[in-house]
Structure formats: structure tokens, C-alpha cells
N, C-alpha and C positions, 0 to 999 in steps of 0.2 A: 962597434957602436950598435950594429943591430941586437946583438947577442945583447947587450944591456937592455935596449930597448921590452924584447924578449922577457928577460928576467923581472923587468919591471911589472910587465902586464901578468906575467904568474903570480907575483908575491902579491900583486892587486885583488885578483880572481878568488887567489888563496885565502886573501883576508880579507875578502866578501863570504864565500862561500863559512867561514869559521864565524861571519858575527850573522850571516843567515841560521846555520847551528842552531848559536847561542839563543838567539830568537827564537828561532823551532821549540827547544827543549824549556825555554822560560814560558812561551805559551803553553807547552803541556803541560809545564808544572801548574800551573795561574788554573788552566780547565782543569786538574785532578782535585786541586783547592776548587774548585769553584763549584764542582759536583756534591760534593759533600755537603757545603754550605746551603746551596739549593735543594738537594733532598732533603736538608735536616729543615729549613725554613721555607722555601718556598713552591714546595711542589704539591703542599696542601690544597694549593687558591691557582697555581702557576702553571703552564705546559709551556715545554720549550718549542713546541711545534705552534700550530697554530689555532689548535684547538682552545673553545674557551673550557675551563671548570668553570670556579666561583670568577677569578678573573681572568684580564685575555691573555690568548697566548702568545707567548713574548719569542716566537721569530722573528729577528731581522731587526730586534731593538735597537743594535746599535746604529742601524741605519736610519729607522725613524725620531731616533732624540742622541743629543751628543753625551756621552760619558757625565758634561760637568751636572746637566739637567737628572742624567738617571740618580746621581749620590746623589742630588738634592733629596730628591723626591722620597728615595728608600726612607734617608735620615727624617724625611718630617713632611709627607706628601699632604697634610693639611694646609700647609704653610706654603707652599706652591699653589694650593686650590686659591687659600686665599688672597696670595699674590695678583689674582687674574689671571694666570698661564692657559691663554685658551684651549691647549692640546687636554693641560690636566682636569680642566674643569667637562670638557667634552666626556675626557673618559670617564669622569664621576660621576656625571650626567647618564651616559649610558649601561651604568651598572648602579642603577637605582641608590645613588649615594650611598653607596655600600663603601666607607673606608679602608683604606688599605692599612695592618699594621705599621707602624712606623719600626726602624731598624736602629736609632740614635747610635749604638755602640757598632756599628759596621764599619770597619775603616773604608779609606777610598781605594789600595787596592786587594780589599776583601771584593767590596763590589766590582771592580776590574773583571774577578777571577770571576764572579759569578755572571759577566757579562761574557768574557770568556767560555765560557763550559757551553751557555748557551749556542754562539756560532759554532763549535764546536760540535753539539750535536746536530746541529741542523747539517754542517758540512759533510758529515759520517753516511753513510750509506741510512736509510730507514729502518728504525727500531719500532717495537712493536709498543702501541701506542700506552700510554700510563697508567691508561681507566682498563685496561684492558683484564680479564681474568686471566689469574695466574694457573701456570698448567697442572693437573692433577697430582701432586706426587705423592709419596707412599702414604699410606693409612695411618692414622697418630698411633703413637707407640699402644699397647694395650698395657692395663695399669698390672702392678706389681700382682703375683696371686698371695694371697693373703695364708696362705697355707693349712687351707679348708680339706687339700685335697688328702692329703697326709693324714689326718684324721678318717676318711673315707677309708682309703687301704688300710689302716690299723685295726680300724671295726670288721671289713672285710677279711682278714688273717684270722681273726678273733672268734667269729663267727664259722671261718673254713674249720679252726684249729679243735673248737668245740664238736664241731661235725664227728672230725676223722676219731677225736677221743672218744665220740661214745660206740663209731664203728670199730672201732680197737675192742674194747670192752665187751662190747657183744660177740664178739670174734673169742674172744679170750675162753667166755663162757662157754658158749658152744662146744668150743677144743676140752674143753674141761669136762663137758657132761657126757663128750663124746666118748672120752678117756674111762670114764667113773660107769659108762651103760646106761647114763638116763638120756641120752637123743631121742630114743624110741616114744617116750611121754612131753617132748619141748612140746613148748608153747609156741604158737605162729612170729612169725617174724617181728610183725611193728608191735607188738607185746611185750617180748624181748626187746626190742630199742627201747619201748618205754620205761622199762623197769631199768634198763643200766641207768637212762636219765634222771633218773628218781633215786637210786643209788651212786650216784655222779653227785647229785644235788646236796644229798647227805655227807657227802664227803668232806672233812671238816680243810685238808690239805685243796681241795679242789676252791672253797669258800675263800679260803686264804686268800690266792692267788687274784682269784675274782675282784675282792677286793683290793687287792691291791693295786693292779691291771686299770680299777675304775679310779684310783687314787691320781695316778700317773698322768690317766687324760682328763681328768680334769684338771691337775695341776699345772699340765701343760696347756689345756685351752685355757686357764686363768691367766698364764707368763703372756701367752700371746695378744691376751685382752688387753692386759697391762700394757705394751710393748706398741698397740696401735692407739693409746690414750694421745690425743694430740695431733694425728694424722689425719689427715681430711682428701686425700689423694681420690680426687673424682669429682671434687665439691665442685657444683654449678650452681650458685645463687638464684634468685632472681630479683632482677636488679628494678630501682625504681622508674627508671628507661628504658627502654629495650634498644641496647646500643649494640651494634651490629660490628666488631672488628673486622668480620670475611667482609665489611663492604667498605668501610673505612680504610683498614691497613690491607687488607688484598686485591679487591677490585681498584680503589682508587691507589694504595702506596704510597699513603700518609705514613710519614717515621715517627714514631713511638716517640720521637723528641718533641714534636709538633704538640700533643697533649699531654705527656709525662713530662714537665720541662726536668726534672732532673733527673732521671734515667743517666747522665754522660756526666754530671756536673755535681751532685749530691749524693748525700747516705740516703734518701728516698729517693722514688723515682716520683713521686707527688702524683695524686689527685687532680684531671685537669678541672678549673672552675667552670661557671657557666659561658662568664667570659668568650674562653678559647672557644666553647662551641658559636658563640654567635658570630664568629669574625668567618663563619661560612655560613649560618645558618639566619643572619640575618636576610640571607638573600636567599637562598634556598629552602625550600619545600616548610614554608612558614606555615602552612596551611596544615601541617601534619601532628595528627594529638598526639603525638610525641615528644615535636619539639614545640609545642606549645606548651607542655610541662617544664621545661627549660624558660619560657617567656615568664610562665606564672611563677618560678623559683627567683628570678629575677626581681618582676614586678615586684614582689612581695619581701622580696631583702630576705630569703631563706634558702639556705646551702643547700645543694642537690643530696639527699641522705644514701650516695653509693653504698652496695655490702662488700664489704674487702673479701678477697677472694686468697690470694696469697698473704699469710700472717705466720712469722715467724716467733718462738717466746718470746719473752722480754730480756730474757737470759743469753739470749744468742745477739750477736753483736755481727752487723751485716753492714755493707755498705755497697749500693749499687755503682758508684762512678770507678770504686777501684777493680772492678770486676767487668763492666762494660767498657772502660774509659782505658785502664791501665791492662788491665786483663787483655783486653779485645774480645771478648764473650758476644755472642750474639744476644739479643732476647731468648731466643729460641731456646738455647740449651739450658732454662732453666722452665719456663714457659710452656712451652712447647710450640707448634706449628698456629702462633695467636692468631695469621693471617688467613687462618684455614676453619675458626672458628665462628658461629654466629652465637653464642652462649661462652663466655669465658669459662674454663673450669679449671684446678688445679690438677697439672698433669703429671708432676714429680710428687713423691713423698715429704722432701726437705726435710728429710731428718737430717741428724749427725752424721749418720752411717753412708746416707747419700754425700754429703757434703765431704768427708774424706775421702772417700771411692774418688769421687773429682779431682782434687789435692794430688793424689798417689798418681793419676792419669793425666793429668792436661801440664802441658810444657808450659814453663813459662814464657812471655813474649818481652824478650830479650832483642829484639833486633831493632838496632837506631835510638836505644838506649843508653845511654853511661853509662846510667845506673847500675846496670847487672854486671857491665864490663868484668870489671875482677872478679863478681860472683862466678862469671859462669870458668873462667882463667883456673879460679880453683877449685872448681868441681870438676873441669875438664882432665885435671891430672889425675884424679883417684877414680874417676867414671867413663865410660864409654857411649852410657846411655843420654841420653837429654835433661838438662837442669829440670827438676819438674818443681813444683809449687810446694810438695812436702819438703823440698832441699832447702829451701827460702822460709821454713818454719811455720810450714802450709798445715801442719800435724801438732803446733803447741797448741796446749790448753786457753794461756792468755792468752791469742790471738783474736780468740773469739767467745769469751768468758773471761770477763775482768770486772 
């Protein structure tokens, strides 16, 4: 009887401690979705601590309003204002009626998760705060050399090669006159250099060459002209705001989705409108003739006139969501280090030649896929190496030319 007793209280324990588990590992799932969600939307305006940015910071939310009040609000926080809700209208009140976007399309446990992540980070040991500056890392790559220098050493051979032929020549002389009894009457040294120059120069085999040799590099600096028609690798505009990315995506670590809405989601990564800047800048540093040129684009119903800075032809066929989205590509590896710039400029070439060097190097991201399932099953029998992007037809023509 005891022993039962026993056996009852373990298989209890045991099926506490396995739905404790389940909970454990559903909450991390819920905060790993919720992190994501939160970087990509709300950490423009948001800190999960307690600091304020644009709005406050949301520790301990789920303690101050119940889960069903927080969906309300994401989905349509005007519609709670105008409810009456006197928590919502205090905090509207206190942030100079600066409204909060609305979220409509957020499910309920989307927000969960993003409530989630939040206690989540606050429970973690302290991270270093958001605004914070990112730590110095290496120096942007330095751009491609243009192959200026190749032509230096060819003129410098060119110029050795002339040298030693006409000390050849004088040499040759010399041994001749030495040979023949007339050294006794030579002429001084830089005499003789001058006169083989001048007998060099006549030289119809020596003219030849000359021209030819000048044929060559020029030939060659014309392929190379031709060859950089189109490249703009360095280009820094100047834009008609002076928008600061090192302050925006680096000090603060606003996501490139926040003003690019389709970066993850479309074949562009778009243009943000004025819009987007005012849903922080209605409340911040309004005073600033900068973004008072955003108030006058507004006022005046006329589009901010950005310079595109990255522009691919018309011929090339690009699509950022399947390369961000499906890829898993950072910004970065086409971009460069954007967080690190206060002048955007383009830091790749984007040619063809770049874009396949990519193709032939970057694996595919096959993992938690179907999709590639059987791709990678039969490239794994004939290869040892990793399915890469030219295997999946990263190297046709119509992939990206049609």
C-alpha cells in the first residue's frame, strides 16, 4: 500500500515537472518570436527597460495592464483613448499626444510573444542599454583598386627597359671603337649617351615597338574605362536631409524594417515616406531645420526628393525579400557596415562578377526547410561539400535576365 502510495506521488512530480518543461520551453519559444517582432516594430519608440525614447519604457507591462487591455490598445490605441480609459489617456496626455502606431494585423498571441520577450528581458541579467553606442569594430572594407597600379609598374619597366637599352648601346660602342683604335679620340661620356639616344630614336625597329607598346596601353586603359561604365562603388550623395544612419541604426538600433518596410517582404526594400519619420519626430527635436524640412514636405503635399544611392540596371532582376527573407543575408553583406555610417555610400561594386563570386560562396540556408529537403538528399550523394546557391541554379542566365 505504501509502495503504491509512493509510486503515485512520483508519477505526480514527474507529470508536474514534464508540463513545467513544456511551459519552460513554450515561454522561450513565445520570447524568441517575440524578440524579433519587437526589434522589427517596436524598438524604434520602445525600450524594454525602463527608459523612455519616443515612448515609455515598457518594464513590468504585464504587471501594470492585463494582457486583454494590452491587444486592445496595439490593435487600435485611439479607440481606447477614445473610450475614456483613463491609464490610456494619462499616457497620451503625457507624451504630448503623440499617437502610438496602430498594429491591426498582430494576432493575440503575436502580442503574447512580444509581451513575453519583454519579461523576459528584464528577468536576464542587465544588457547593455539600446541607445547605447555600438563598439568600434573593424574599418569598412577599402573599396576594390581600380587597377591604376598596373599601369604605374608597366611605364616604370618601360622607362627601366629604355634606360638599360641605350647603356647597352653605348657599351657596345665603346667595345667597338676600343676594338677598331679610336678610344684615344671618344667623346665624353653624356655625348655618347646622347648620340645612341638619338640613334635609338631613328631606329625604325625601335619606333615599331614604341608604338606598339603605346597601342597596348591604351587599349588596355580603354577595356578598363569600358569595364567601370556603370560602377559607382564609393558614391556618397548628398541627400536633401541630412539623415544620420550611425545615429539612427547604430546608436539608437532602429531595424532597417522600421523605415524600409519592404527589405523582408518585397522585391524593393522602399523608400521610407515622411510619414514614418514623423511617428518619432513628431515629438522629438521638432525645433531642428532638418526636420522641419520633413514638416514643409508634408505641409506642402510634396515627396521628400531622396538620391538613390544603390541602383542596379534595368536589366538585372533583383529581389530583396528572397535574399533577406529566404536567404537569411544580413544588410550588411551587400551594404556594408550601414550602422557605422553618417553619409550613406555604396560600398560594393554590384556588378555581375560580384554577384556570382556570392552564388559560387554563400551556402544555401536549407535548415527547417522542405523545400531543399530532396535538393540537398541529391547533391549530398555526388558532393561532399555544402549545397551552395550556384547548385540551385544561382549561375543561370534567366535567373536574373529574363
Amino acid at each position: 500500500m505504501m509502495f503504491c502510495k509512493k509510486l503515485t506521488l512520483v508519477k505526480t512530480l514527474l507529470s508536474f515537472a514534464i508540463l513545467l518543461a513544456s511551459v519552460s520551453a513554450t515561454f522561450a519559444q513565445d520570447a524568441a518570436e517575440g524578440e524579433t517582432l519587437f526589434k522589427n516594430n517596436c524598438a524604434a519608440c520602445h525600450n524594454t527597460s525602463d527608459e523612455v525614447l519616443v515612448g515609455p519604457g515598457l518594464k513590468g507591462i504585464s504587471e501594470r495592464r492585463p494582457i486583454e487591455w494590452i491587444v486592445k490598445w496595439v490593435h487600435n490605441p485611439q479607440a481606447v483613448i477614445a473610450s475614456g480609459d483613463k491609464y490610456a489617456n494619462d499616457l497620451y496626455n503625457k507624451f504630448n499626444k503623440a499617437a502610438m502606431t496602430p498594429y491591426p494585423n498582430f494576432t493575440e498571441p503575436q502580442i503574447k510573444s512580444i509581451v513575453a520577450y519583454i519579461d523576459a528581458a528584464n528577468a536576464a541579467p542587465a544588457a547593455p542599454a539600446a541607445g547605447a553606442a555600438p563598439a568600434e569594430g573593424a574599418a569598412a572594407p577599402a573599396a576594390q583598386s581600380s587597377g591604376g597600379m598596373l599601369e604605374v609598374l608597366l611605364v616604370g619597366l618601360l622607362i627601366i627597359m629604355v634606360i638599360v637599352l641605350i647603356a647597352l648601346l653605348s657599351i657596345v660602342s665603346t667595345l667597338s671603337k676600343i676594338t677598331s683604335g679610336e678610344a684615344s679620340t671618344e667623346a665624353p661620356l653624356m655625348q655618347r649617351l646622347a648620340a645612341n639616344a638619338k640613334a635609338l630614336a631613328a631606329n625604325s625597329a625601335v619606333k615599331t615597338g614604341i608604338l606598339v607598346l603605346a597601342l597596348l596601353l591604351g587599349g588596355k586603359a580603354t577595356i578598363d574605362a569600358a569595364y567601370g561604365v556603370g560602377i559607382h562603388q564609393g558614391y556618397a550623395p548628398e541627400q536633401p536631409i541630412k539623415f544620420s544612419h550611425k545615429l539612427h541604426a547604430g546608436q539608437y538600433q532602429i531595424n532597417c524594417n522600421y523605415c524600409h518596410t519592404g527589405v523582408y517582404a518585397g522585391k524593393g526594400a522602399n523608400v521610407p515616406s515622411a510619414n514614418i519619420c514623423m511617428n518619432c519626430h513628431n515629438a522629438i527635436k521638432r525645433e531642428s531645420p532638418e526636420i522641419q524640412k520633413i514638416y514643409s514636405a508634408i505641409e506642402n503635399n510634396e515627396p521628400i526628393q531622396w538620391v538613390r544611392v544603390h541602383n542596379l540596371p534595368d536589366l538585372a532582376y533583383f529581389n530583396h525579400s528572397q535574399h533577406t527573407n529566404v536567404g537569411g543575408l544580413e544588410c550588411k553583406n551587400c551594404h556594408g557596415e550601414i550602422e557605422k555610417m553618417e553619409v550613406v555610400e555604396q560600398r560594393s561594386s554590384l556588378t555581375m562578377g560580384w554577384c556570382i563570386d556570392c552564388h559560387r560562396e554563400t551556402d544555401v540556408n536549407a535548415k527547417g526547410n522542405a523545400y531543399y529537403d530532396k535538393l540537398v538528399e541529391v547533391h549530398n550523394k555526388d558532393s561532399k561539400t555544402p549545397l551552395k546557391v550556384q547548385n540551385i541554379g544561382g549561375l543561370e542566365c534567366s535567373k536574373c535576365h529574363y
